[in-house]
Backbone as JSON Lines, residues from 0, in Angstrom:
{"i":0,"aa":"X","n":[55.92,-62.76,-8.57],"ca":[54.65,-63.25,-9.06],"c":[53.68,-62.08,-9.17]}
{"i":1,"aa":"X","n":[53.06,-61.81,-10.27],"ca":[52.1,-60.9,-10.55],"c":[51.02,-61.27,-10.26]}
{"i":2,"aa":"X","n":[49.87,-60.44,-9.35],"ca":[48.68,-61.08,-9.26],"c":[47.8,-60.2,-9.7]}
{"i":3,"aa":"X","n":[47.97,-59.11,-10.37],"ca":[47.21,-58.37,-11.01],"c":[46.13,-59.35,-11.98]}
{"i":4,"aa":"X","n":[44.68,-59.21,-11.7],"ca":[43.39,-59.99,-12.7],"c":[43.28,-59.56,-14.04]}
{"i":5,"aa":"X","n":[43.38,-60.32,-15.01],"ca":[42.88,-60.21,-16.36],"c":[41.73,-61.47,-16.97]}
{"i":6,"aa":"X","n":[40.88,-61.18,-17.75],"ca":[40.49,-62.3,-18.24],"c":[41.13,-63.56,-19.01]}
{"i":7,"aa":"X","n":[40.48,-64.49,-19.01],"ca":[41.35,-65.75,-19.54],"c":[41.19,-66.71,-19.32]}
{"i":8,"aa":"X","n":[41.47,-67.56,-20.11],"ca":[41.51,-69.14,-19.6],"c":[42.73,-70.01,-18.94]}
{"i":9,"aa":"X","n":[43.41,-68.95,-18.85],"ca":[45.27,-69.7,-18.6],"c":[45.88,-69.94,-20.19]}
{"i":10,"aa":"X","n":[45.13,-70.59,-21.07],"ca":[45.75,-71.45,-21.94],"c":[46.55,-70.26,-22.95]}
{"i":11,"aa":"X","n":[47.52,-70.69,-23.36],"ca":[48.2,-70.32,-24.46],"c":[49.12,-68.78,-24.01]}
{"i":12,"aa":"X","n":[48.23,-67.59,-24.83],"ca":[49.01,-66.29,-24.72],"c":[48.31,-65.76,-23.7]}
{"i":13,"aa":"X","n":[46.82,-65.7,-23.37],"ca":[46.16,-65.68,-22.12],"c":[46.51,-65.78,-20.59]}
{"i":14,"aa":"X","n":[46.13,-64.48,-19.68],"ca":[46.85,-64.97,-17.92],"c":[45.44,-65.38,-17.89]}
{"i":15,"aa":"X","n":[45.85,-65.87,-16.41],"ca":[44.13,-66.73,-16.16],"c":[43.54,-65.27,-14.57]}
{"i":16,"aa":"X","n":[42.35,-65.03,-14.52],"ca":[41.9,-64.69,-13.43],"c":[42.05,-65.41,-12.29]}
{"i":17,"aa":"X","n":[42.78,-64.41,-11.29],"ca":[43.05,-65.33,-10.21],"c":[41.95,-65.88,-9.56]}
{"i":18,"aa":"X","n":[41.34,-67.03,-8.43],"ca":[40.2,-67.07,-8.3],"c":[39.39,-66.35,-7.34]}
{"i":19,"aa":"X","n":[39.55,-65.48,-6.44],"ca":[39.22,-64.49,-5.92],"c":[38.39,-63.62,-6.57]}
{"i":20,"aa":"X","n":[39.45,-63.45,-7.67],"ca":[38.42,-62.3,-8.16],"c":[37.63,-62.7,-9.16]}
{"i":21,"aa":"X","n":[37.67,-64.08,-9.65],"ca":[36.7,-64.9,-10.9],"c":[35.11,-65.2,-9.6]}
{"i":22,"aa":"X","n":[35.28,-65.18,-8.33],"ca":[34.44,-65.31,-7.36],"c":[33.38,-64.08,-7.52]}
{"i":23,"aa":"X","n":[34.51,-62.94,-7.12],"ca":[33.32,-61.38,-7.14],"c":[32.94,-61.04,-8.1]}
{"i":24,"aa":"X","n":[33.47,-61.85,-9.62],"ca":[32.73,-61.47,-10.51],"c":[31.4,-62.47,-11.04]}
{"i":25,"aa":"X","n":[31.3,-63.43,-10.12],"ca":[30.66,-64.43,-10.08],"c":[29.15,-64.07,-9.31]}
{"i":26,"aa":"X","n":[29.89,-63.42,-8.02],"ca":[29.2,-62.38,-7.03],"c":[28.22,-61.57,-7.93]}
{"i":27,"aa":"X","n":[29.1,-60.39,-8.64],"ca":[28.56,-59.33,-9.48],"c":[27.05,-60.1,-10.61]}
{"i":28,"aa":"X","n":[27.46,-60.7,-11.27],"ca":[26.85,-61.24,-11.9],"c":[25.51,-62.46,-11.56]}
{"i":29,"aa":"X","n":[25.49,-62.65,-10.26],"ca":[24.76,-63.8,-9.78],"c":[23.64,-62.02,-9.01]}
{"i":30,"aa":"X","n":[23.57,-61.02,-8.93],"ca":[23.31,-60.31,-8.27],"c":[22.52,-59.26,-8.94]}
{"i":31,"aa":"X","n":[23.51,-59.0,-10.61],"ca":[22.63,-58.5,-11.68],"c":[21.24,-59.57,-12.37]}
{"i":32,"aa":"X","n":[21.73,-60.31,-12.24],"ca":[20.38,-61.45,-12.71],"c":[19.54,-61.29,-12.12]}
{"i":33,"aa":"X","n":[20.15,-61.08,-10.39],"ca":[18.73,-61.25,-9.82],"c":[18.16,-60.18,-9.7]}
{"i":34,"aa":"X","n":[18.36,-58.91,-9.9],"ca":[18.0,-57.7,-10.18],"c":[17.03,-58.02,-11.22]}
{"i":35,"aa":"X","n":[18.08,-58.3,-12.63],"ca":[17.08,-58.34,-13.72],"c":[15.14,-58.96,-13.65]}
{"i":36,"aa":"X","n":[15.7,-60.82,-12.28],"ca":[14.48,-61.44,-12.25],"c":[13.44,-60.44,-11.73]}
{"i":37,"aa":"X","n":[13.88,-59.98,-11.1],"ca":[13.15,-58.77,-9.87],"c":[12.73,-58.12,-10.73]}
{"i":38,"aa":"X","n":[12.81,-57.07,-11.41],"ca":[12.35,-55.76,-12.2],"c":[11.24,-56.77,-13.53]}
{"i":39,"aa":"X","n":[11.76,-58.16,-14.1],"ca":[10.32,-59.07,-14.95],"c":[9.62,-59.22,-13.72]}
{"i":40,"aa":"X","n":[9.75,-59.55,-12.54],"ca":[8.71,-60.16,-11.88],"c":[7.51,-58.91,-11.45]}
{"i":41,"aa":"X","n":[8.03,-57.63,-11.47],"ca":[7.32,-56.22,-10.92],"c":[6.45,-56.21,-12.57]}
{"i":42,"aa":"X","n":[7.44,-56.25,-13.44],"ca":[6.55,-56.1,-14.82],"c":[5.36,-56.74,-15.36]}
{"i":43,"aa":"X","n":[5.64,-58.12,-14.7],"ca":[4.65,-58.85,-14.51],"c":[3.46,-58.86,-14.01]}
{"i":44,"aa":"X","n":[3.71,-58.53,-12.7],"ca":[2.92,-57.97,-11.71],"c":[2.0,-56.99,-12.3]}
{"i":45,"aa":"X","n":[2.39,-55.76,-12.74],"ca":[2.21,-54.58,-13.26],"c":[1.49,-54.59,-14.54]}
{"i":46,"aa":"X","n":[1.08,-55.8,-15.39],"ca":[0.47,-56.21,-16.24],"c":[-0.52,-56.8,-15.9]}
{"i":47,"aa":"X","n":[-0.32,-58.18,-14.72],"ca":[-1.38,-59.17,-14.4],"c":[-2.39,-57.71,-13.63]}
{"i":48,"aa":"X","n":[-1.73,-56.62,-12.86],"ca":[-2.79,-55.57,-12.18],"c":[-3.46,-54.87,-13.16]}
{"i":49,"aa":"X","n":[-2.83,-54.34,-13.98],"ca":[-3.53,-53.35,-15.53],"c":[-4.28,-54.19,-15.52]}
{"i":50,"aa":"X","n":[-4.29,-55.6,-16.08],"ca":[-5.52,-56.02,-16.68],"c":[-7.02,-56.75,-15.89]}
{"i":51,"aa":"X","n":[-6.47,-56.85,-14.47],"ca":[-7.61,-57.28,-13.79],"c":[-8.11,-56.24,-12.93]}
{"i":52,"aa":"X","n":[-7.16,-55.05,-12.14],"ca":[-7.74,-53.7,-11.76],"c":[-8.32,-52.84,-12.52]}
{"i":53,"aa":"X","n":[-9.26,-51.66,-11.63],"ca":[-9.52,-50.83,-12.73],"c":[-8.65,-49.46,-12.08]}
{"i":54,"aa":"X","n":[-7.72,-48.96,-12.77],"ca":[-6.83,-48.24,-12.04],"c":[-7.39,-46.51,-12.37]}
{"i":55,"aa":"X","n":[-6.94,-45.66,-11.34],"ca":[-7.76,-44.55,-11.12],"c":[-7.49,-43.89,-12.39]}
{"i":56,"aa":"X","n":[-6.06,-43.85,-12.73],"ca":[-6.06,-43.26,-14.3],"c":[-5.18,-44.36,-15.4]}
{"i":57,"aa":"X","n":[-5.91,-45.03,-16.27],"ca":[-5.63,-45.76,-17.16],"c":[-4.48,-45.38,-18.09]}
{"i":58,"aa":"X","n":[-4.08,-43.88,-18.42],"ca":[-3.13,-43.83,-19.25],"c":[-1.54,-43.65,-18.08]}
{"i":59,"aa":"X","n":[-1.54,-43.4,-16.84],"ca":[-0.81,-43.47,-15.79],"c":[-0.63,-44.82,-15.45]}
{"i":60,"aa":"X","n":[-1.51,-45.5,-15.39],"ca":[-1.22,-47.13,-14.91],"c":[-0.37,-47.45,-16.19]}
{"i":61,"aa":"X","n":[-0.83,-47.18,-17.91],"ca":[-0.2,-47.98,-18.83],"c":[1.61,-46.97,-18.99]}
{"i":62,"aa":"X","n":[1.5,-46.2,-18.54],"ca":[3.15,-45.36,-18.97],"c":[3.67,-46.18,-17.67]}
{"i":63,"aa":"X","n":[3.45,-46.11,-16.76],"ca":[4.17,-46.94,-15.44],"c":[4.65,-48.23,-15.93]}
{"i":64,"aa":"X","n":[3.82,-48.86,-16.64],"ca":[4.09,-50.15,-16.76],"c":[5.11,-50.25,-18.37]}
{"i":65,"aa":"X","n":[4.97,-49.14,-18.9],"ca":[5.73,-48.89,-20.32],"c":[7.13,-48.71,-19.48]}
{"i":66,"aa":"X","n":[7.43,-48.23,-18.63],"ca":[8.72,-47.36,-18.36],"c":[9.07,-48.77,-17.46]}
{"i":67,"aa":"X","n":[8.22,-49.45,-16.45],"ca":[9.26,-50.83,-15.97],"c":[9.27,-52.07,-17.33]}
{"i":68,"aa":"X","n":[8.77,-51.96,-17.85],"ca":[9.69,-52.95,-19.23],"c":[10.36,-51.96,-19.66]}
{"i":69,"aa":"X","n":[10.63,-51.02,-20.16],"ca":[11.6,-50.91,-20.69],"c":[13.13,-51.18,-19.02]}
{"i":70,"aa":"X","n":[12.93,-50.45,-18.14],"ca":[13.58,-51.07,-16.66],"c":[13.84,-52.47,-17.12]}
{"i":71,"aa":"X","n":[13.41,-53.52,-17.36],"ca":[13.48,-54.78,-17.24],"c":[14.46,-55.16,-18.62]}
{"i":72,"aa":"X","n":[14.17,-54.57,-20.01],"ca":[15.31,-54.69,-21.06],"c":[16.24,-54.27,-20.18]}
{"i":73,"aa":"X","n":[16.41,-53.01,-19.51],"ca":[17.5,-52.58,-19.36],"c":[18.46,-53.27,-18.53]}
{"i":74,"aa":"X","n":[17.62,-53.81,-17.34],"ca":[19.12,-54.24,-16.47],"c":[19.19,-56.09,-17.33]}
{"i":75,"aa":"X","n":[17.98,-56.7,-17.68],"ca":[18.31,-57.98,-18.35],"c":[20.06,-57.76,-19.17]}
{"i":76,"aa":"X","n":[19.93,-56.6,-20.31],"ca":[21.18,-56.45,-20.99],"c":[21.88,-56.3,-20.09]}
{"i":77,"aa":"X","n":[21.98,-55.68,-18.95],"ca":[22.97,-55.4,-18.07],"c":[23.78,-56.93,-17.82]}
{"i":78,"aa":"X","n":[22.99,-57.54,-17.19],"ca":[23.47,-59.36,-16.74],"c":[23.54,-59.78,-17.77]}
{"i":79,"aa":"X","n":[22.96,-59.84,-19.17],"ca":[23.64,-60.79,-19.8],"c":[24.9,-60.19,-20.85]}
{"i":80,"aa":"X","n":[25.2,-58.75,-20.58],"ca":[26.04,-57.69,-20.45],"c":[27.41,-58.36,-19.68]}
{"i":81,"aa":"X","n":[27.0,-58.31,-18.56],"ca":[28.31,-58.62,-17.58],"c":[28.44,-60.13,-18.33]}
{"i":82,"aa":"X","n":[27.38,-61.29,-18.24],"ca":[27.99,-62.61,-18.88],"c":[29.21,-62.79,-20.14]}
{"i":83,"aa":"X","n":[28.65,-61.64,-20.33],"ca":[29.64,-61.62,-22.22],"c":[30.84,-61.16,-21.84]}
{"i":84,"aa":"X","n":[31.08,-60.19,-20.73],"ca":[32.25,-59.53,-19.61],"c":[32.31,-58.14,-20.45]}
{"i":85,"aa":"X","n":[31.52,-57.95,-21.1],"ca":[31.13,-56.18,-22.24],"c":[31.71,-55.14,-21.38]}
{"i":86,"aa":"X","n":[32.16,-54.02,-21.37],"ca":[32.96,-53.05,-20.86],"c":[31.89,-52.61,-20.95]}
{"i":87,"aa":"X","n":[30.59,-52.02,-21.67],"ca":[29.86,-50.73,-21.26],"c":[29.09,-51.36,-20.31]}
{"i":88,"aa":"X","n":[29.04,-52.53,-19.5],"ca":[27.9,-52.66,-17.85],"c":[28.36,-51.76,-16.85]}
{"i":89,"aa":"X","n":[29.88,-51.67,-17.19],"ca":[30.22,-50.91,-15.96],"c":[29.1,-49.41,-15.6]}
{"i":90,"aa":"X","n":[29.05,-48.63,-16.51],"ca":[28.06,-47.62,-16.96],"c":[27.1,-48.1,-16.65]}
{"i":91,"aa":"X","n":[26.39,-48.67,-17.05],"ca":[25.36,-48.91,-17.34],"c":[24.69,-49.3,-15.75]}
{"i":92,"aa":"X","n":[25.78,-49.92,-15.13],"ca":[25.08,-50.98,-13.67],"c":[25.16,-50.11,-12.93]}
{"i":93,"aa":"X","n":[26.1,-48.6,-12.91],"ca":[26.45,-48.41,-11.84],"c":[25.17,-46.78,-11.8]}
{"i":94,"aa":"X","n":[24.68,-46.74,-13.11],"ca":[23.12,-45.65,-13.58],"c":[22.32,-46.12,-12.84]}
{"i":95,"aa":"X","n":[22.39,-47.73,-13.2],"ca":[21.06,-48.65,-12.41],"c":[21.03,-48.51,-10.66]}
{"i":96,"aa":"X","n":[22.3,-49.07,-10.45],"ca":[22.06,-48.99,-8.84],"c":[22.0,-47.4,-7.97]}
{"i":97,"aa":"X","n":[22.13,-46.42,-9.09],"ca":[21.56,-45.24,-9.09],"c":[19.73,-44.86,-8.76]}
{"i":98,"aa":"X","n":[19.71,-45.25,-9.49],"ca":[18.13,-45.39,-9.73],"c":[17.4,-45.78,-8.43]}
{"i":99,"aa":"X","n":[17.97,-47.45,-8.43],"ca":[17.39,-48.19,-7.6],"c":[17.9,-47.44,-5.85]}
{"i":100,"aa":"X","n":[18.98,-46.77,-5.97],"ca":[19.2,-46.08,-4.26],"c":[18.09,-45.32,-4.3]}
{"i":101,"aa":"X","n":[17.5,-44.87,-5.26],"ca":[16.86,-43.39,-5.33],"c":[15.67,-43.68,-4.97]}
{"i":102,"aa":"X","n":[15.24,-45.13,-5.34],"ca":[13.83,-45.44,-4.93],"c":[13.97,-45.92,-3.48]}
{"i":103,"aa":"X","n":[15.24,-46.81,-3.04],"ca":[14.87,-47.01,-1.9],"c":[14.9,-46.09,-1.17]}
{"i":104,"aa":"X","n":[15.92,-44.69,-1.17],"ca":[15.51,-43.96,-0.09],"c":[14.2,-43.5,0.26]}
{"i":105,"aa":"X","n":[13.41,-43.8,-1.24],"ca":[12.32,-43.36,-1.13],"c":[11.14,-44.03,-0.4]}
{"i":106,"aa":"X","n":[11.4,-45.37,-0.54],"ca":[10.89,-46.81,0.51],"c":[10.89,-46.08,1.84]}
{"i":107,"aa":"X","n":[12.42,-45.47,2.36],"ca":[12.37,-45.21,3.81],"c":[11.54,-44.0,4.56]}
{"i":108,"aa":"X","n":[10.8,-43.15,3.71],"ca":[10.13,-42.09,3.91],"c":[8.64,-42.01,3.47]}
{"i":109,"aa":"X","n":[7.94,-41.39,3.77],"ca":[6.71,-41.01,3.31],"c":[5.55,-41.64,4.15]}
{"i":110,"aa":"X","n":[4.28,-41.01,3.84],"ca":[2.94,-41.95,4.49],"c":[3.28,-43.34,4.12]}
{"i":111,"aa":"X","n":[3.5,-43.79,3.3],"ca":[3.86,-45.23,3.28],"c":[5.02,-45.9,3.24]}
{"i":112,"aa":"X","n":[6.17,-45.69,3.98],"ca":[7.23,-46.04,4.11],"c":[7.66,-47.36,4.09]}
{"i":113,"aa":"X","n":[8.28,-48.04,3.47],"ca":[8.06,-49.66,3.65],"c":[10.02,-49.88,3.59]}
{"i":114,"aa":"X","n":[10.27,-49.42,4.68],"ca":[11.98,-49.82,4.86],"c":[12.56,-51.1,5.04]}
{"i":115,"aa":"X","n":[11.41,-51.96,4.95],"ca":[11.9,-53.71,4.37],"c":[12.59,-53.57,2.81]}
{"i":116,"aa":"X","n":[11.62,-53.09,1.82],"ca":[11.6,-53.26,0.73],"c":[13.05,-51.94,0.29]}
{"i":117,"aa":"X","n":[12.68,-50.71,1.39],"ca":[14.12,-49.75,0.97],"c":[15.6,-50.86,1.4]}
{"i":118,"aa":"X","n":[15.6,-50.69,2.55],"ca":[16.95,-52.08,2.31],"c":[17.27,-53.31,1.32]}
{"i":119,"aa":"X","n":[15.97,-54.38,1.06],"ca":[15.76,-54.92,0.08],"c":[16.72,-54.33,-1.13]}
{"i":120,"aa":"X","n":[16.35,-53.07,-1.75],"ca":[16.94,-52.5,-2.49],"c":[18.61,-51.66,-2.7]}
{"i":121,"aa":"X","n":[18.55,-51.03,-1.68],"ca":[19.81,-50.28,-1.35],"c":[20.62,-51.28,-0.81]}
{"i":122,"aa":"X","n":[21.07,-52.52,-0.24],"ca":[22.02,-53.5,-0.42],"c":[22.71,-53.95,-1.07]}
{"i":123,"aa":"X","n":[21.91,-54.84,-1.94],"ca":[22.37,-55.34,-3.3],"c":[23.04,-54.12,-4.25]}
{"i":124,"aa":"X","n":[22.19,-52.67,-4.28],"ca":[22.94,-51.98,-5.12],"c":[24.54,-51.2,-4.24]}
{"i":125,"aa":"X","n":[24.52,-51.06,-3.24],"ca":[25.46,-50.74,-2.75],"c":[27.09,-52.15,-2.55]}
{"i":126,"aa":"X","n":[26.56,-53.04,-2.9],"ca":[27.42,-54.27,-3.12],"c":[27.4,-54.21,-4.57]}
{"i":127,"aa":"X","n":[26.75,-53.8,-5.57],"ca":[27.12,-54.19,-6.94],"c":[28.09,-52.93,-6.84]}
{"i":128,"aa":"X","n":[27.65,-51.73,-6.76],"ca":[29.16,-50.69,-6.73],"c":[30.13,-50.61,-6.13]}
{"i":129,"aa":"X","n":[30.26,-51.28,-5.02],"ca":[31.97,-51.73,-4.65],"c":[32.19,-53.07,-5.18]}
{"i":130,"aa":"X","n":[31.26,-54.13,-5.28],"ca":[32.2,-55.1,-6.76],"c":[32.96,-54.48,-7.74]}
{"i":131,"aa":"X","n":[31.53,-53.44,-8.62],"ca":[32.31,-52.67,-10.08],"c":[33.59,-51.87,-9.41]}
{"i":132,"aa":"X","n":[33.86,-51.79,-8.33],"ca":[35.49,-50.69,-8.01],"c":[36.54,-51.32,-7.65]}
{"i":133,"aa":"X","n":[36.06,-53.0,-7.02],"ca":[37.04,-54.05,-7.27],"c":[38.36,-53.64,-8.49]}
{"i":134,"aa":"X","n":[39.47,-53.69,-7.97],"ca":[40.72,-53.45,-9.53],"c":[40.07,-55.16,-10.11]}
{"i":135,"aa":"X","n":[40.23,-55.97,-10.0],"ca":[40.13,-57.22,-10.5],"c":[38.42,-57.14,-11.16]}
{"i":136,"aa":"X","n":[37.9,-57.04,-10.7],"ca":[36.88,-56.74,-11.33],"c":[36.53,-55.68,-12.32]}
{"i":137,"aa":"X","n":[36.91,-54.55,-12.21],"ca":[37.06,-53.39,-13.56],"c":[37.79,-53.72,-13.77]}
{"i":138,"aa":"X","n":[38.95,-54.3,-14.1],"ca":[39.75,-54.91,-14.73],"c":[39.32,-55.62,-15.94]}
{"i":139,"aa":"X","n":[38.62,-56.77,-15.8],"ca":[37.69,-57.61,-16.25],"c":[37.0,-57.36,-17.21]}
{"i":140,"aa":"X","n":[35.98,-56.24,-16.55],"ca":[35.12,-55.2,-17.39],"c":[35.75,-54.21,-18.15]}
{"i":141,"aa":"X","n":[36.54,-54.13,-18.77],"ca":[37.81,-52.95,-19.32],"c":[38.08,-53.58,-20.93]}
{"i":142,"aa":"X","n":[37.95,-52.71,-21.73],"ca":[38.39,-52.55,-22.99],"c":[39.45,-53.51,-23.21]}
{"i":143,"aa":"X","n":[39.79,-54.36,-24.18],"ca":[41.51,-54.99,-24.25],"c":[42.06,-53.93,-24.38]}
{"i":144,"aa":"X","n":[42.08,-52.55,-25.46],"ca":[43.15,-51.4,-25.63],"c":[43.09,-51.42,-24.08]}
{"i":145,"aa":"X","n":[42.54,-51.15,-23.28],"ca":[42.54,-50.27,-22.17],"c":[43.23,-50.96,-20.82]}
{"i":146,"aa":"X","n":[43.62,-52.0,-21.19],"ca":[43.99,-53.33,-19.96],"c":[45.51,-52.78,-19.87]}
{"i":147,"aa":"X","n":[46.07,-52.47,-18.89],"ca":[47.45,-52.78,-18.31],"c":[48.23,-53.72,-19.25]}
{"i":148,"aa":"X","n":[49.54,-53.38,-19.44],"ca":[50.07,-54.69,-19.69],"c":[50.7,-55.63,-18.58]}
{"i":149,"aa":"X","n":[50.62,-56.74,-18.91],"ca":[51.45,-57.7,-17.23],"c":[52.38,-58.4,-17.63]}
């Protein structure tokens, strides 16, 4: 019995994902969303403040808030990226939880250190990159040319 993961429904010429790994990709994906909600909800934030603060430098408050929407396109495509099961999230998620380590280490240091919010962050991304190294899961995420045959 082969238990190597591919996508599928079972039916026809199709193997089916075993359910284990239809779980961590369930995991993966229930985890990029909430990333995505996270980075609209900061953008949000970051708009409702532009427009009712008066911030010390106005063209610094508006590039901050230019660069987390574009953050917020980015990982949104990411999750609804992984939904479609697209081969380039792998890239793409694993830039992101790049990013996002980079800020939390940055959470854990400084005059204002806030190591709630650095863990907050560095968790979730350190669980989305051993999902993406899952075989059943890059598997998943993988080109058809590029899939094993079984």
């Amino acid at each position: 019995m082969n238990a190597r993961p591919v996508r599928g429904s079972g039916d026809g010429d199709e193997p089916s994902v075993p359910a284990r790994n239809s779980a961590l990709i369930a995991v993966l994906r229930v985890l990029l969303f909430a990333e995505a909600a996270l980075v609209i909800g900061v953008a949000v934030w970051f708009l409702i403040e532009l427009l009712t603060a008066e911030p010390a430098s106005i063209t610094s408050a508006i590039a901050i808030f230019v660069i987390v929407v574009i953050a917020a396109i980015f990982v949104t495509a990411i999750a609804i990226g992984a939904l479609r099961d697209r081969p380039w999230i792998r890239g793409a998620s694993v830039t992101w939880q790049i990013v996002q380590i980079a800020v939390a280490v940055g959470c854990f240091q400084g005059l204002y250190a806030r190591p709630d919010v650095g863990w907050a962050l560095l968790l979730p991304s350190l669980a989305v990159i051993v999902l993406l190294l899952v075989p059943g899961v890059r598997v998943a995420f993988t080109h058809e040319l590029e899939r094993p045959a079984y």
